[in-house]
N, C-alpha and C positions, 0 to 999 in steps of 0.2 A: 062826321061819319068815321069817326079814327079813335080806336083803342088800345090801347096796351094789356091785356090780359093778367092777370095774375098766373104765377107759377102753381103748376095743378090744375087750372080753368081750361079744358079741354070742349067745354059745349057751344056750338056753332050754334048759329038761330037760321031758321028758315031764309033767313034775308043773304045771308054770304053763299057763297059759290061754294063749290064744293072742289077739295086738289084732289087730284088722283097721279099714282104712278104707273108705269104699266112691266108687271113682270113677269117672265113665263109665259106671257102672251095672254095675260089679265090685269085688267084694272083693277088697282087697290087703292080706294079711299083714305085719305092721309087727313083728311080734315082738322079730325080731331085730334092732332098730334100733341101731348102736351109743349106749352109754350115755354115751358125750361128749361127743353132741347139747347135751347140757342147757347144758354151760359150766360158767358159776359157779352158776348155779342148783340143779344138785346134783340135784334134786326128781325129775328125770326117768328116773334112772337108779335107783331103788328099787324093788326086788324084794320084797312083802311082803303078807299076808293081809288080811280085812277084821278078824278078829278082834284080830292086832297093833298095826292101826291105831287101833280103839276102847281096847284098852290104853295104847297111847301117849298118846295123850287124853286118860285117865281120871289116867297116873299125871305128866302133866304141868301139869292143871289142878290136881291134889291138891298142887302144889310140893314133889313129889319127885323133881324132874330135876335141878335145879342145886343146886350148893354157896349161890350166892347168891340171896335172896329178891328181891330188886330186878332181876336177870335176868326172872323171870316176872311181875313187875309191869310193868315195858317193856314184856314183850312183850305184856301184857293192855291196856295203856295206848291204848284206842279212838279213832279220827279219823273223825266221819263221813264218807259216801263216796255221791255219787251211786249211784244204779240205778235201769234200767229197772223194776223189779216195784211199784215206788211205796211199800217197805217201810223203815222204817230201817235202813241196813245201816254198819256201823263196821268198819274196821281196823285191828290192831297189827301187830307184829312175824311176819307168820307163819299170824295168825289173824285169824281175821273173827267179826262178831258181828250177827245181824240179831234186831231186836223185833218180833214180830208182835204184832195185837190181842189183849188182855187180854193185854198186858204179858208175854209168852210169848219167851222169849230163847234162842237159840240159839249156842253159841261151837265153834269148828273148823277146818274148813280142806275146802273143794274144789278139784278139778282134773283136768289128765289130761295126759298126752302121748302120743307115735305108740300109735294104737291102742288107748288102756286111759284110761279115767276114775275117778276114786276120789273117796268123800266122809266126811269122819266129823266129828259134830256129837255135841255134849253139850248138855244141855237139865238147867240148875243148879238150876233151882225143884224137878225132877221125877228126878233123877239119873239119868235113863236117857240113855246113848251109843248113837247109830246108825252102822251104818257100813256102807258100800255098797259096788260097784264095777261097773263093764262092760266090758267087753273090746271097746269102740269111744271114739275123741274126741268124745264130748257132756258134758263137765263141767255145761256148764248144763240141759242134760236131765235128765241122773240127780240132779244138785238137785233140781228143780223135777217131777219125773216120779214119781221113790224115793224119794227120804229126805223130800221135806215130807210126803206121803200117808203114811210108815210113823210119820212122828213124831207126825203127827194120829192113824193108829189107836192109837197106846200111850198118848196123854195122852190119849184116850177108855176106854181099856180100865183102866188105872194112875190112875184120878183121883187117891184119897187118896196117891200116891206121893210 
């Protein structure tokens, strides 16, 4: 359920969500943004479910993406990184990694562009992958809103996991 658009391919099909941003105190449909916005960044222009993304996750932490093992060592290779939320937060190549108290580690990737945020975290002590999305630009909301509250109800609910 995961495409890459071509640059120019601007048409949504009835089946994806629609982004919106809200300005002047209206909604403005960002949908069809062209997808080569992004540049080289690439990121922006992904057309894909919350469930492919938690697979993508799962089958790239597991180093089953690359031919080479030192490819997914880079890219796990952590630099800590200022933030606001006062929590340790590190990044590699791609992926981000924050420690909460009692030692509670989180690895993934948020973001968003015109109109649409996405997030998907793996939680290695506990093996459960969350993944999220909203069809508005709040990356840092839908962190801090969705995925830490659904990952604190599962490591309540999932202890022995």
């Amino acid at each position: 359920n995961t495409s890459l658009p071509e640059p120019g391919n601007r048409t949504a099909s009835d089946k994806h969500a629609r982004g919106y941003h809200a300005a002047d105190g209206k909604l403005i449909d960002l949908t069809e943004v062209d997808p080569s916005m992004a540049g080289a960044a690439g990121g922006h222009a992904l057309v894909t479910t919350t469930q492919d993304l938690a697979r993508f996750l799962e089958v790239l932490l597991a180093g089953k993406l690359f031919q080479n093992p030192s490819t997914l060592k880079e890219m796990l290779t952590f630099v800590g990184t200022p933030n606001e939320h006062g929590f340790p937060y590190y990044y590699g190549l791609g992926v981000d990694k924050w420690v909460f108290p009692g030692d509670a580690k989180l690895v993934g990737h948020f973001g968003g562009t015109a109109g649409f945020s996405s997030a998907v975290y793996h939680l290695p002590d506990k093996g459960i992958t969350v993944s999220a999305a909203i069809n508005t630009m709040d990356p840092e909301g839908l962190f801090t809103e969705i995925v830490l509250p659904a990952i604190d109800i599962l490591k309540k609910a999932l202890p022995n996991t």
